[in-house]
C-alpha positions as CSV (number, residue, x, y, z in Angstrom):
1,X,-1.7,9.4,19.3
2,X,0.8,9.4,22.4
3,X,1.9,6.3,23.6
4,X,0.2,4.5,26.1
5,X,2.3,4.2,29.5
6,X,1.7,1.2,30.3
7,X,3.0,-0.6,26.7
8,X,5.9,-1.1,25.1
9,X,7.3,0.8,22.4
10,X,7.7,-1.9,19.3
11,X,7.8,0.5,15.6
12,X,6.9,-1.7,13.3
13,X,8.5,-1.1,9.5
14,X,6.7,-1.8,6.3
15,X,6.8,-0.6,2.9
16,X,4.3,-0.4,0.0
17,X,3.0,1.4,-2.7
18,X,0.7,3.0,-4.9
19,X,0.9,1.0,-8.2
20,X,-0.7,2.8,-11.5
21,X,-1.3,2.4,-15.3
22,X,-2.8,4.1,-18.3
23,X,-5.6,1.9,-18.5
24,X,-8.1,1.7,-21.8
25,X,-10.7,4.2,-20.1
26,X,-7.8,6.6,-18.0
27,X,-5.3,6.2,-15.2
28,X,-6.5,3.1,-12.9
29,X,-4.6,2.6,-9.4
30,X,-4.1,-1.6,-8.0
31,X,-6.2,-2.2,-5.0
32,X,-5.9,-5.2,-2.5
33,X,-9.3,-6.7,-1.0
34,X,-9.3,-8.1,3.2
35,X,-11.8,-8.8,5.2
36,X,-14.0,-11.3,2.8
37,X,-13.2,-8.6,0.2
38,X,-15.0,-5.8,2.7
39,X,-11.9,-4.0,2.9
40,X,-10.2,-2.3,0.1
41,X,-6.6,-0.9,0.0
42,X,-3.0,-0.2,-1.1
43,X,-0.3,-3.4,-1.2
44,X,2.3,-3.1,2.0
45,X,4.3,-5.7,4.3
46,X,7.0,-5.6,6.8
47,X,10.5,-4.9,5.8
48,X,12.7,-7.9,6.1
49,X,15.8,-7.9,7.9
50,X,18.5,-6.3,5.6
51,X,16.3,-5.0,3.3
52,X,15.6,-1.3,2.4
53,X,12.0,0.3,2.3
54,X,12.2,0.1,-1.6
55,X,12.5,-3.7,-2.2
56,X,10.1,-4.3,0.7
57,X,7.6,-2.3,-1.4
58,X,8.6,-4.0,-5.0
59,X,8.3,-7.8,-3.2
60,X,5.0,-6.7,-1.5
61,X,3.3,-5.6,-4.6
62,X,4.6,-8.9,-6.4
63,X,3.8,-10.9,-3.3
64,X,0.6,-9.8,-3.1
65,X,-1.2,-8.7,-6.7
66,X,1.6,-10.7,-8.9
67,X,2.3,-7.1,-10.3
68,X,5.7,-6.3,-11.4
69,X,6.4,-2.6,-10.8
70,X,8.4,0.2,-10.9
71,X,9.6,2.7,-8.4
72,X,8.8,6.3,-9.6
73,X,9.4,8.0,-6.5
74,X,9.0,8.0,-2.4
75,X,5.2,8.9,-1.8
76,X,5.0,9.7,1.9
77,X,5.1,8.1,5.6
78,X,2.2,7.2,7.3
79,X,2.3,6.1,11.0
80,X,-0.2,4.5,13.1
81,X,-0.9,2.7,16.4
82,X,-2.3,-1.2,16.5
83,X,-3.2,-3.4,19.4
84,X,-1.8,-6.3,20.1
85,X,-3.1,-7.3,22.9
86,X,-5.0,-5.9,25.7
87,X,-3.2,-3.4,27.0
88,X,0.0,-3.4,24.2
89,X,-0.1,-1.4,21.2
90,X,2.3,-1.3,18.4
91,X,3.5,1.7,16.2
92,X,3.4,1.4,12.5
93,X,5.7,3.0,9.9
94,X,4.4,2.3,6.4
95,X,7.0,4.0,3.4
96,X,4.3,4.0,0.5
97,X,5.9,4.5,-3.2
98,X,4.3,5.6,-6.2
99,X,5.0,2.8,-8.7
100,X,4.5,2.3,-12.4
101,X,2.9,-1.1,-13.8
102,X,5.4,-3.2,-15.6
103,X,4.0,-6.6,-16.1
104,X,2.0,-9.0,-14.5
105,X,-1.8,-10.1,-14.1
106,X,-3.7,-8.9,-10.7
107,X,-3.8,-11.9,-9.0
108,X,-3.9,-12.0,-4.9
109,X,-2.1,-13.8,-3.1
110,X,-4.6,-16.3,-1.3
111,X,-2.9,-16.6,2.1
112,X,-3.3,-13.0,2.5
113,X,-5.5,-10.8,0.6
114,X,-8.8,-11.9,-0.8
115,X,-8.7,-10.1,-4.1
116,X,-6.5,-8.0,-6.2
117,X,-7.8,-5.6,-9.0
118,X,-7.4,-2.4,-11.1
119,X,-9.5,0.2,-10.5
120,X,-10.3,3.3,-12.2
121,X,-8.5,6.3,-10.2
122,X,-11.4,7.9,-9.0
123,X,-13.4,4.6,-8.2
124,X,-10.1,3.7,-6.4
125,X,-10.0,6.6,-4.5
126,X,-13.6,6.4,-3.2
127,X,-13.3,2.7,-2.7
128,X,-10.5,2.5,0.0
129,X,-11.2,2.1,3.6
130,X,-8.6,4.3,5.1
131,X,-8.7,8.0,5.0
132,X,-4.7,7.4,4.5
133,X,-5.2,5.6,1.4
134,X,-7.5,8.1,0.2
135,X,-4.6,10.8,0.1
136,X,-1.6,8.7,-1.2
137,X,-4.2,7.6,-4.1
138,X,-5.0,11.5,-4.8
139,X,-0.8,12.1,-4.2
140,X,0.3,9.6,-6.7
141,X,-2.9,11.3,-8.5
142,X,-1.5,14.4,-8.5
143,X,2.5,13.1,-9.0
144,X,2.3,10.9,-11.7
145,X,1.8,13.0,-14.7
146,X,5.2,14.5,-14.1
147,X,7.0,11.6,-12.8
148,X,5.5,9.1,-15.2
149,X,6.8,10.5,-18.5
C-alpha cells in the first residue's frame, strides 16, 4: 500500500517466529490468542534498541508463550501498514524465524496475549487470522523437514 501523503513515515521493526515440535499425534506449530482469545497467531515484538532481529524473535517467543526455542533459519519479511491515529499510519517490518521447541510449558504472558497453545500443524494453519500467518505456517511446513534434522 503506498504511503499516505499526508503521514509520516515511522518503519516499525519487530521480530518473531514460527515455533514447532514433533508432537505425539505429528508436527504441531505455537499459536498466541488476542482479542479475548478471538484472534489467533504467531509470537512477535519490537526489536529493542541494540538488538538484532534474532534475539528479538528468541525473547518474544519466551516473553510471550514461556517457550524456549531454537533458531533453525530466517523464514521471510512481512510488511504492513497500521494506524495510529487519524490520519497517521505506521509501517511494519516483522522478521519471522522458523524455530525449534527446546523447553518450556505454553504459558502466555498475561499482560499481552490471552492464551498460548500447541496446535496441530494443520489446525494451526486454518486457525490463524492473518492470511500472512497462514503462509509462514505452510513455509516452516514445508522447511522444517530439511532444516530440522
Amino acid at each position: 500500500m503506498p504511503k499516505p501523503s499526508n503521514a509520516k513515515l515511522n518503519i516499525v521493526r519487530s521480530a518473531g517466529g514460527v515455533v514447532l515440535r514433533q508432537g505425539s499425534s505429528g508436527l504441531e506449530a505455537l499459536l498466541i490468542a488476542t482479542h479475548n482469545r478471538h484472534r489467533w497467531g504467531l509470537p512477535k515484538g519490537r526489536i529493542e534498541p541494540g538488538e538484532d532481529a534474532r534475539a528479538a524473535a528468541l525473547r518474544e517467543v519466551a516473553e510471550e508463550t514461556g517457550i524456549t526455542a531454537s533458531i533453525l533459519g530466517p523464514l521471510e519479511r512481512v510488511e504492513y501498514w497500521f494506524r495510529v491515529t487519524a490520519g497517521q499510519r505506521r509501517q511494519k517490518q516483522v522478521d519471522y524465524f522458523l524455530m525449534k521447541y527446546q523447553s518450556g510449558q505454553a504459558v502466555p504472558q498475561l499482560s499481552e496475549v490471552d492464551d498460548a497453545r500447541w496446535w496441530p500443524i494443520e489446525e494451526a494453519i486454518t486457525r490463524v487470522a492473518y492470511h500472512n500467518s497462514r503462509r509462514l505456517l505452510e513455509l516452516a511446513r514445508e522447511q522444517w523437514g530439511e532444516r530440522a534434522s
